[in-house]
N, C-alpha and C positions, 0 to 999 in steps of 0.2 A: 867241280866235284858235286854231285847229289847223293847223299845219304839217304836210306831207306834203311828206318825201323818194322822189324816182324823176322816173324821162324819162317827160317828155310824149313818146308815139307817134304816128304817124297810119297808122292797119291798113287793109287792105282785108277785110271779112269776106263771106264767100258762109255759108248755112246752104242747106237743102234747099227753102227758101220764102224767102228776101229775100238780094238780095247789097247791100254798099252804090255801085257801082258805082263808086265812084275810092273813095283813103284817106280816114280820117275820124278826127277824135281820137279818141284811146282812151290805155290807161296804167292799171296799179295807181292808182297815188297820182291822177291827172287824174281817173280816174272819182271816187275818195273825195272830192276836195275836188269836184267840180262835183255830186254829192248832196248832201255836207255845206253848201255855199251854198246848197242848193234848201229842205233843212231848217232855215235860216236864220241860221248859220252864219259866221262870216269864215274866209278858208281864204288860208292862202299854199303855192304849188306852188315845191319846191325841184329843179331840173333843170338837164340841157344838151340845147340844140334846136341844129339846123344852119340855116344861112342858107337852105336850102333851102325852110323850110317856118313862117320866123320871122316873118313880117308875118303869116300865116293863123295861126299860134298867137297870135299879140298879137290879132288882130281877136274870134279866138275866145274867151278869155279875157277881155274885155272884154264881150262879148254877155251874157257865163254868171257874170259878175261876181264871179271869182276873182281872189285876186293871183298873182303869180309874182315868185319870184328868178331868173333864167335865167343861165346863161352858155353863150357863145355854141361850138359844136366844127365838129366838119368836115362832118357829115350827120344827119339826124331819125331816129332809130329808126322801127323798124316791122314788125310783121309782115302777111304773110299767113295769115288765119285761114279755113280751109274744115274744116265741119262732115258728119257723112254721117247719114243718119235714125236712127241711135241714139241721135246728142250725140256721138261721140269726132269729135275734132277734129286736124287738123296744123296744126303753127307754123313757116311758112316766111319767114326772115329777109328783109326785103325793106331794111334800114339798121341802122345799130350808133352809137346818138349816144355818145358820152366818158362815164367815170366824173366822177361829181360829186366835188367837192372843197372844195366850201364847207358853213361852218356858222353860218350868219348868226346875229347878236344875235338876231333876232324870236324865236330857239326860247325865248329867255331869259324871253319873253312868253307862251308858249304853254300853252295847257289840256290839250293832247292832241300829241302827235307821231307820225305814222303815217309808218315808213319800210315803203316800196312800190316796189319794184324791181322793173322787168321784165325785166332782161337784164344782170345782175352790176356794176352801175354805184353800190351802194351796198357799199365796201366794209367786213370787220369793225371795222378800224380806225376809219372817216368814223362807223361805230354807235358806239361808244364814244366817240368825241368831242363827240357828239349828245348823249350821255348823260352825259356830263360838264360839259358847259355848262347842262343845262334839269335843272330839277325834275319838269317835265310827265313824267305817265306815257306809256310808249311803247306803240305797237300796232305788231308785226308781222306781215305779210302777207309769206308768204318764198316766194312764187313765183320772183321776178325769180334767187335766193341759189340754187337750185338747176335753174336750165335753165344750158346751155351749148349750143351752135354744133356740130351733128352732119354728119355727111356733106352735102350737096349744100345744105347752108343750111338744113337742117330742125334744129328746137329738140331734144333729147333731155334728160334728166332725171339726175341725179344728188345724191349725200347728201355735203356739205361738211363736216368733222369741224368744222371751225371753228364750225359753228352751236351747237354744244351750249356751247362757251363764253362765244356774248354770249346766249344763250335767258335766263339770269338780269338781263338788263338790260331787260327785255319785263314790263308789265301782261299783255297779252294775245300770244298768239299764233294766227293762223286761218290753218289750212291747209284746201282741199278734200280730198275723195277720193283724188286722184293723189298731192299734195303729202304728205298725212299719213304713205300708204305708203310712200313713199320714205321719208322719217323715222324711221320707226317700227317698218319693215318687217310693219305689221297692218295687213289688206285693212279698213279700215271699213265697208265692206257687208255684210260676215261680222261682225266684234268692233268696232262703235263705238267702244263704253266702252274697251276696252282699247287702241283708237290713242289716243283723247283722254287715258286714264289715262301714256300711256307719252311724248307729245307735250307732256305737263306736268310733266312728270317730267324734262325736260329745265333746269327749272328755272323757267318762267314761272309767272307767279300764278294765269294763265287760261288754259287753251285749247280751243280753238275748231276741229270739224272743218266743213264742212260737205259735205251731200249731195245737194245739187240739190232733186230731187222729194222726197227721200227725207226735206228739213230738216233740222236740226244738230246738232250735240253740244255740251255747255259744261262743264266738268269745271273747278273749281275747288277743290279735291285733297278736298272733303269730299261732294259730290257731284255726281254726273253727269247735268245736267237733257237732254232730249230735246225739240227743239224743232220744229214740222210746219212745212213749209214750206205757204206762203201757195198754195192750187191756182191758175194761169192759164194763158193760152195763150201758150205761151212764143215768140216771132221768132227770137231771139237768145242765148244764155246770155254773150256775151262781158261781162265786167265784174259778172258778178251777184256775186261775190264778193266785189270793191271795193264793191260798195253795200249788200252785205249787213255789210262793219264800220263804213261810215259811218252807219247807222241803226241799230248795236250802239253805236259811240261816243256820238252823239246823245245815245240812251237813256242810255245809263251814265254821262256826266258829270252828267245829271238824279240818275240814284239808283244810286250802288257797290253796291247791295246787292240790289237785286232784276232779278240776272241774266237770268230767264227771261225778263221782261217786253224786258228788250234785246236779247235775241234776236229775242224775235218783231218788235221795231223794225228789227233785221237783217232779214228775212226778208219783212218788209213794204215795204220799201224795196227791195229785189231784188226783186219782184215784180212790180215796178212797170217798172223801166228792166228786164227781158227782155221785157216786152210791146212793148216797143219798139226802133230799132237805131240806133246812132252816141250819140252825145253831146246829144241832144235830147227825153231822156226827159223826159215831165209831170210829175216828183216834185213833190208838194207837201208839206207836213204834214197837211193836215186829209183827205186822201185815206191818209197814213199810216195816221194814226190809229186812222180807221176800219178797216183791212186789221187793226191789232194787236188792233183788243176784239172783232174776229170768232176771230183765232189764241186769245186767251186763253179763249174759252170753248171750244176742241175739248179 
C-alpha cells in the first residue's frame, strides 16, 4: 500500500494544442497514486473535496481503482492551468478545498508515503505527525509548501523557512526547475549538481531535481547521477512530475540501491502521461519497461 497525502483538484488546462475543455482531475498526490495503480500498485488518496465535485471524484476514483480517505470542506480545489509555446505556464486559483487534518491508521501500513500538496493544505505539523505514526519512508514533492495566493488569484512562489526543518524527515525530496530555485536560490539549468547538491543538504537522504526535456538529477550526497529524459511528443506537461516520483517510487521500493535505474522508471512513466491530457493516461508496466531499457542504454 503507498498513501499520498494532498487535495484531489479538478483544473482546467489549455496548452497551445489541446485544452481539456471543462475541469478534469488532476493533484500532486491524485496524479502519484492514479500512476502508482496503473504500475500495479494499491494506492490510498488522503484529502478534502467540496460537495461540489464529490460524487465525480467518488465515480472517478472507482474507474481508476484507487482508494481515498476524504473528508468533506466547503469547495474542490483547482486551478486554471494555461501554457504559452515555450512550456511557462500561469496558475489561476479557480477553488481552495481545507487543510487536511487527518492521519489515518493505513499510514501504519504503508510501503511508501508521498505528501503532495498542491496549495498549502499539508501542514509542518500534519508532516510530523505522519512521520511519527508510520515507519514507511517518505517522498516529498513540495510544490503544493511553496505556492501561495498572489494578486488577482494567480499562484506566486515563495521559500517557507519551515521546510528546512522537516526536509530530515524525507527519503526523497523532488523538486522541478522553478521549485529547486526557490530552494536553493541555483538556477538548475546553469548548476544542476549544485541545486541538487544544496536541496540535499537540506537534510533529505535523496534529492531529486527535475528538467523537463532536459531529464533529472539524483544526488544522493555521494554522487550525482544524470538522468535523460525519455524524448516524446509532449500535449501536456501537467502532472509529469507526480509521475515521474511514482515510477521513481515503483522502482525503488524494487531496489534502494540502484537509483539511476529509478529514475529512468521516473522519467519513463512521465513520458507516457504528457503524451496524453487529464487523468486517462495508457500507463502500463510493460510499455514502462520497455521506455526504461531504451533510457539505460543512452
Amino acid at each position: 500500500m503507498i498513501v499520498a497525502f494532498g487535495n484531489p483538484v479538478y483544473d482546467y488546462i489549455k496548452t497551445p494544442t489541446i485544452t481539456t475543455g471543462e475541469r478534469v482531475l488532476s493533484g500532486c498526490s491524485t496524479n502519484g497514486c492514479l500512476a502508482l495503480a496503473r504500475l500495479g500498485h494499491e494506492t490510498t488518496l488522503i484529502g478534502r473535496i467540496g460537495a461540489d465535485y464529490y460524487e465525480r471524484f467518488t465515480a472517478d476514483l472507482t474507474r481508476y481503482h484507487v482508494s481515498a480517505i476524504t473528508e468533506l470542506c466547503e469547495q474542490t480545489g483547482g486551478f486554471g492551468l494555461v501554457y504559452d509555446a515555450s512550456g511557462n505556464r500561469t496558475l489561476d486559483v479557480l477553488g481552495v478545498a481545507a487543510p487536511i487534518e487527518m492521519v489515518p491508521e493505513v499510514c501504519r501500513e504503508a510501503a511508501a508515503i508521498i505528501i503532495g500538496p498542491i496549495l498549502q493544505e499539508t501542514s509542518f505539523e500534519l508532516i510530523e505527525r505522519v512521520h511519527a505514526l508510520s515507519e514507511a519512508p517518505l517522498f516529498l514533492d513540495p510544490q503544493g509548501l511553496l505556492r501561495r495566493i498572489g494578486e488577482l488569484g494567480r499562484i506566486e512562489h515563495f521559500y517557507p523557512p519551515e521546510l528546512a526543518q522537516i526536509a530530515p524527515l524525507f527519503r526523497a525530496i523532488k523538486a522541478n526547475e522553478l521549485e529547486a530555485e526557490v530552494i536553493t536560490g541555483v538556477n538548475p539549468r546553469t548548476n544542476g549538481p549544485e541545486a541538487a547538491r544544496r536541496l540535499r543538504a537540506l537534510g533529505c537522504e535523496l534529492a531529486i531535481v527535475t528538467l523537463a526535456e532536459a531529464g533529472s538529477l539524483i544526488d544522493d550526497g555521494h554522487r550525482c547521477y544524470r538522468v535523460s529524459a525519455y524524448r516524446t511528443d509532449a500535449h501536456d506537461p501537467t502532472g509529469a512530475g507526480d509521475t515521474y516520483m511514482a515510477g521513481f517510487i515503483h522502482a525503488y521500493l524494487n531496489d534502494p540501491a540502484d537509483l539511476y535505474r529509478a529514475g529512468c522508471y521516473g522519467a519513463a512513466t512521465a513520458s507516457i502521461w504528457i503524451e496524453h491530457t487529464g487523468p486517462d493516461a495508457p500507463i502500463r508496466l510493460e510499455a514502462v519497461e520497455r521506455r526504461v531499457e531504451k533510457l539505460l542504454t543512452l
